[in-house]
C-alpha positions as CSV (number, residue, x, y, z in Angstrom):
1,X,-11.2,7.3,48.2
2,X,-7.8,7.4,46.1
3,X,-4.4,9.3,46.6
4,X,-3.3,11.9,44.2
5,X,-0.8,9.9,43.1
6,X,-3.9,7.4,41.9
7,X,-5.7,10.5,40.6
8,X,-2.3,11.0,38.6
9,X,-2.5,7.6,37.2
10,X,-6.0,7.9,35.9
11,X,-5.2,10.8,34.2
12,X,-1.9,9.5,32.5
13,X,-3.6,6.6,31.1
14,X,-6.9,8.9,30.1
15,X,-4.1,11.1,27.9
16,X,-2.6,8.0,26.3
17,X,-2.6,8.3,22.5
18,X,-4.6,4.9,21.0
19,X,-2.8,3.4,18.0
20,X,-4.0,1.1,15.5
21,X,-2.7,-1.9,13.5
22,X,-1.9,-1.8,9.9
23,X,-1.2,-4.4,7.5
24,X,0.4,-4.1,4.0
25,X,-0.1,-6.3,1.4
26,X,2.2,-6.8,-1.6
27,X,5.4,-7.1,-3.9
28,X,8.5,-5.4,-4.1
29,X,7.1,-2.0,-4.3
30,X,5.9,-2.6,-0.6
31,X,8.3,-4.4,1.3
32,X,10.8,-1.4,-0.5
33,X,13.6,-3.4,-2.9
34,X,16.5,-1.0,-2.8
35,X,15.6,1.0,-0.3
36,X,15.9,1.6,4.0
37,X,13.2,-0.2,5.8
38,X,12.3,3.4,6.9
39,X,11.7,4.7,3.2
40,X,9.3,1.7,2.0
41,X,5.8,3.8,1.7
42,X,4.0,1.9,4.2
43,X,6.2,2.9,7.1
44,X,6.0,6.6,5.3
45,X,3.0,6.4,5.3
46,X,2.9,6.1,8.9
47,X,5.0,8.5,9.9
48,X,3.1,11.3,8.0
49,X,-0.5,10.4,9.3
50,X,0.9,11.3,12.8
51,X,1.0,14.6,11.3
52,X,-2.8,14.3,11.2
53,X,-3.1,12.8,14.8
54,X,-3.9,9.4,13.2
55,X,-1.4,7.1,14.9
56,X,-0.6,3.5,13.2
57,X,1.7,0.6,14.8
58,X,4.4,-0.5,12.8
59,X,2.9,-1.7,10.0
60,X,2.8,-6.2,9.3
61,X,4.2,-6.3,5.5
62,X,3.3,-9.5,3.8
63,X,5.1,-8.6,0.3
64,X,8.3,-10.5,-0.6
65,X,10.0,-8.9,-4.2
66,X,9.2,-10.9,-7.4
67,X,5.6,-12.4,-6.0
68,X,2.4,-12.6,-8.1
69,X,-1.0,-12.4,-7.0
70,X,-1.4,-16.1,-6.1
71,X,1.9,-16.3,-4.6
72,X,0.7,-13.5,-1.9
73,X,-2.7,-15.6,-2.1
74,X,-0.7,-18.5,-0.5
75,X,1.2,-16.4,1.8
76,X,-1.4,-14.4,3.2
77,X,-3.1,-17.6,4.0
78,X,0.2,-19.0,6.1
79,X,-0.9,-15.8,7.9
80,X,-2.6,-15.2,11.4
81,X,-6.1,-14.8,10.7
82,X,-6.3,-11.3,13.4
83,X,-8.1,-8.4,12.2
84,X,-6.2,-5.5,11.3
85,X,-7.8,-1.7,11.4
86,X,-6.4,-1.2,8.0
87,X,-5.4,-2.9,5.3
88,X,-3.4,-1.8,1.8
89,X,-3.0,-3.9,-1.1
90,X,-0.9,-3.1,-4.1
91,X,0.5,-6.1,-6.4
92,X,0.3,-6.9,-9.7
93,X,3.9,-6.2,-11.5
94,X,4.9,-9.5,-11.3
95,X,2.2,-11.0,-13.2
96,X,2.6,-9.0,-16.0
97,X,6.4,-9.0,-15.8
98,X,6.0,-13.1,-15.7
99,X,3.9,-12.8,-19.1
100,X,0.3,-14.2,-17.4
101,X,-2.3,-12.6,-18.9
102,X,-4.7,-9.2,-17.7
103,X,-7.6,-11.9,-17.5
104,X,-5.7,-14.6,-15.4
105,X,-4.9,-11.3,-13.0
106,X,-8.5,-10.2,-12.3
107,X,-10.0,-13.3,-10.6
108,X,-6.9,-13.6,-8.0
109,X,-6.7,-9.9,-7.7
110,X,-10.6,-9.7,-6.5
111,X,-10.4,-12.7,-4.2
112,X,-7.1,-10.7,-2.6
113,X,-9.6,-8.0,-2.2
114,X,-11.6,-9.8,-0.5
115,X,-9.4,-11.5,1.6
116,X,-8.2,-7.4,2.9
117,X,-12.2,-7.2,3.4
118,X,-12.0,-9.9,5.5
119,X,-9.1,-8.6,7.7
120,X,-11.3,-5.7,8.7
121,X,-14.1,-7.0,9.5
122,X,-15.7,-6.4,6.8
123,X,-15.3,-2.2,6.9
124,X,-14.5,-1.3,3.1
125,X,-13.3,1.7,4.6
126,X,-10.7,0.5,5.9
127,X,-9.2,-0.9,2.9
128,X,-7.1,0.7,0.5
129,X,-5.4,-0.4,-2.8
130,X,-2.4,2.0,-5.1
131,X,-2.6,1.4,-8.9
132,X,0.4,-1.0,-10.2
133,X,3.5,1.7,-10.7
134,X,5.0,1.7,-14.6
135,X,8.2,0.2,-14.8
136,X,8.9,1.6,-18.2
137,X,9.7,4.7,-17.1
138,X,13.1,3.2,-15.4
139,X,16.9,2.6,-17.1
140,X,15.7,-0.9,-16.6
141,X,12.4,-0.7,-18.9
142,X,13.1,1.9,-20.6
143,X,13.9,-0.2,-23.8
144,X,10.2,-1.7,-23.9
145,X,8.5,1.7,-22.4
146,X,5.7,1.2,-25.1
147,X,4.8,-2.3,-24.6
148,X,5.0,-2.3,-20.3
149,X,3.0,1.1,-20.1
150,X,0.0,-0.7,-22.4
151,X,0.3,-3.3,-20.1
152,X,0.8,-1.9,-17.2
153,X,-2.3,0.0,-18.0
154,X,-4.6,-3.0,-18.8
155,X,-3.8,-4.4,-15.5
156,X,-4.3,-0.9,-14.0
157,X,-8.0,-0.6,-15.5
158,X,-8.9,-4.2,-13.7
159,X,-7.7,-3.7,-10.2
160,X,-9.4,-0.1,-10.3
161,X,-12.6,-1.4,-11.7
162,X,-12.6,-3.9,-9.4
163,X,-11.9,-1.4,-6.5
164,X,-14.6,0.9,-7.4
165,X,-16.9,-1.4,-7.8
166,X,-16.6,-2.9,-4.1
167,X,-16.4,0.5,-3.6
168,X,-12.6,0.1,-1.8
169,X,-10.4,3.4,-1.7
170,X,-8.1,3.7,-4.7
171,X,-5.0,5.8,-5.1
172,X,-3.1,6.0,-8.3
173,X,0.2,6.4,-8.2
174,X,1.3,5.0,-11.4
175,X,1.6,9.0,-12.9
176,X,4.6,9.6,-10.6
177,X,6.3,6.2,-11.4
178,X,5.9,7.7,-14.6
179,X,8.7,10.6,-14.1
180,X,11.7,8.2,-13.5
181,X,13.5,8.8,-16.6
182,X,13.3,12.8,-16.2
183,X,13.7,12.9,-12.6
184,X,16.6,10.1,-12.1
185,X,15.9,10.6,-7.9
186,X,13.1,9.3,-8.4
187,X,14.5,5.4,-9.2
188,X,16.2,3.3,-6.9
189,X,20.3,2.3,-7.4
190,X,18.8,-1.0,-9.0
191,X,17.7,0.9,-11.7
192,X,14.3,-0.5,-11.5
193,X,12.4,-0.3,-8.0
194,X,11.3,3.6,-6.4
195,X,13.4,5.6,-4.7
196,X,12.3,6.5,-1.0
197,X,12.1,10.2,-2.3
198,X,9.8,8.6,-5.0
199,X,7.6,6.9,-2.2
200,X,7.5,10.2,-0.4
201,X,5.1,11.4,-3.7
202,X,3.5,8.2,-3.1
203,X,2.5,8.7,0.3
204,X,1.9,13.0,-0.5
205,X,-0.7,11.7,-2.6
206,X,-2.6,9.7,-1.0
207,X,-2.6,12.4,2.1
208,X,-3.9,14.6,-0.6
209,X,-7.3,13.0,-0.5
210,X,-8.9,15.0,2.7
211,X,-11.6,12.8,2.4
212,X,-9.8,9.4,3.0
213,X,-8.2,11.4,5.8
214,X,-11.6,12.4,7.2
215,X,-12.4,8.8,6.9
216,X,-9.3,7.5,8.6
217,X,-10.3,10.0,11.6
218,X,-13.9,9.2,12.0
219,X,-12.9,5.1,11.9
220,X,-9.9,4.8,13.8
């Protein structure tokens, strides 16, 4: 036998809204360089899935600005070893910024892949990665526009190959990084990093794929 004010318990905790834990992998484009903590894209990303009734915590950022792929590599394994329900991973910019090479990229990019795997348990689906964002459409690069975009674009071609072929969601972003010299709102006061308004597009299209949606829905 219970009291109604038992009964009213039940149902209160039968209505609460589950939420899900998120971790974000990265450089400077994902902890946010030059922007709020509430404009990096992780955290919009968050707020605009609640739109869909898919509920994240606050997302754990491992990203620090300036770090390459091994220098997440190290930091990520620093890291508590907890699953996550899902997992982003965007890096890349620093490598080729640094002058390494596309081919010294690839091996520490798909072991970083693996290691988001791992995070989930395993559940490709639960891991997504955004294509490296061109830097040569910025005052900052703007000089060298030629020579980071074919770069930029070599690296681009490995981490999506590489995506595909573990068959990992992939979002590219690197078209709207590409409108920061016509659309100055778009860049950051630095001159170099995103705006927030320019991680807003970020976030609007990779909501624009109903089918990673579906997939969040079904999963989480």
């Amino acid at each position: 036998m219970t009291t109604d004010n038992q009964d009213q318990n039940i149902i209160l905790l039968d209505q609460a809204t589950p939420s899900f834990s998120y971790l974000a992998l990265g450089d400077s484009y994902t902890i946010g360089e030059s922007v709020e903590s509430s404009g990096r894209w992780p955290n919009q990303l968050i707020d605009s899935l609640e739109g869909h009734e898919i509920y994240l915590e606050s997302a754990t950022i491992i990203a620090q600005t300036g770090w390459r792929t091994d220098e997440l590599k190290a930091a990520l394994a620093t890291h508590d070893n907890f699953d996550y329900d899902l997992v982003s991973l965007l890096i890349g910019v620093n490598d080729q910024y640094q002058g390494k090479t596309a081919a010294s990229y690839e091996p520490v990019f798909e072991e970083l892949l693996r290691l988001a795997i791992e995070r989930v348990g395993g559940d490709k689906e639960r891991v997504f990665v955004l294509s490296i964002p061109n830097y040569g459409y910025t005052p900052y690069g703007a000089l060298n526009k030629e020579g980071i975009t074919t770069e930029i674009a070599e690296y681009n071609e490995i981490n999506k190959r590489i995506a595909n072929d573990k068959g990992i969601w992939y979002f590219d972003i690197t078209a709207i990084s590409e409108q920061g010299l016509s659309d100055t709102a778009l860049v950051a006061a630095d001159q170099l990093h995103p705006s927030a308004q320019q991680y807003a597009l970020w976030v609007a299209e990779i909501l624009s794929d109903q089918l990673f949606i579906d997939s969040l829905r079904e999963i989480l």
